[in-house]
N, C-alpha and C positions, 0 to 999 in steps of 0.2 A: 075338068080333071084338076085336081092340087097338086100345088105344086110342092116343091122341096123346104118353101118357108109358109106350106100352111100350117095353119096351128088345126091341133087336136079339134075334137067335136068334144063339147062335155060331157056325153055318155060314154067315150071311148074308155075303156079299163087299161092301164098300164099292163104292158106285157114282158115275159123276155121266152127266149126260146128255149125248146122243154131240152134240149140236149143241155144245157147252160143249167139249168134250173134240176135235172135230175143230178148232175155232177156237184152243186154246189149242198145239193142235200145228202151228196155223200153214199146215194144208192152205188156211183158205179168209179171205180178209184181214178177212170180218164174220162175227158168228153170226147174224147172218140167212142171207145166203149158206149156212150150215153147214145152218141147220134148214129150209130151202128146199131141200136136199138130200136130206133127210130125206122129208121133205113129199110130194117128187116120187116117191119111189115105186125110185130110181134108187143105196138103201144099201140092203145086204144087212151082217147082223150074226151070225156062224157060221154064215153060207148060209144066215138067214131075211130074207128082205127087210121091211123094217120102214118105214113112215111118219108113226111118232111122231118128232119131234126132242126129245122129251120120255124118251125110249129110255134105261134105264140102260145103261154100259161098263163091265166091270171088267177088272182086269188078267187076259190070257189071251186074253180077246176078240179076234175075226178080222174086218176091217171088208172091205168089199169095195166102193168103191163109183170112179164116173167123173172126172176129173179133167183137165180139158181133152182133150186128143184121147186119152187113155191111161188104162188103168183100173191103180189102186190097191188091192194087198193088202198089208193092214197087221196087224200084232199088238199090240195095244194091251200094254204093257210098265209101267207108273205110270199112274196119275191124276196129272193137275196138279192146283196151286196157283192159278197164276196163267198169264198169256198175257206168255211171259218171253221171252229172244231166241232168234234159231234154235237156238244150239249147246242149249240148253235142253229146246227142244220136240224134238230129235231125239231125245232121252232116254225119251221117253214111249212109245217105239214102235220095232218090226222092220218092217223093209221086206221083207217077202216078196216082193217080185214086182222084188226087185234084177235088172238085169244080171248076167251071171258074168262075161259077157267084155263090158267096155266099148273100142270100136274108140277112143276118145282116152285113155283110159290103159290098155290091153292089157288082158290074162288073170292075174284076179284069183286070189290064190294064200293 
């Protein structure tokens, strides 16, 4: 078993935890709120539903979870740093579950 001063494996992916990683992307305005997501039973993480908010993310990762009246597919794209401003947190992440055709600005091309 390792200990506290082993070092990584080199295939090991950098993580952080999805309640951390959903709040610094700015989905949910506390990380409470985030890990009360988590919690609930109501985030799915590559189609496994997960109730840790203690849950690693790594870049690649497919989040799936509810968002006011609309549900949220996301591709986790970076780990943050920090809970920096929108144009920032939109960096972190693919909006899978885009519009193609938005009726107030037409058919995206």
């Amino acid at each position: 078993m390792a200990g506290p001063s082993a070092r990584p494996s080199a295939d090991q992916r950098p993580t952080l935890r999805v309640d951390k990683w959903l709040w610094q992307a700015r989905f949910f305005k506390t990380r409470a709120l985030a890990a009360e997501l988590a919690t609930s039973g109501h985030l799915r993480i590559n189609g496994q539903p997960t109730r840790k908010p203690g849950h690693g993310v790594a870049a690649g990762d497919v989040l799936t979870f509810a968002q006011g009246n609309r549900i949220r597919v996301v591709r986790v794209t970076a780990l943050g740093y920090r809970r920096g401003p929108a144009g920032e947190a939109q960096t972190l992440y693919d909006d899978l579950d885009a519009p193609k055709d938005d009726p107030a600005t037409g058919p995206l091309e």
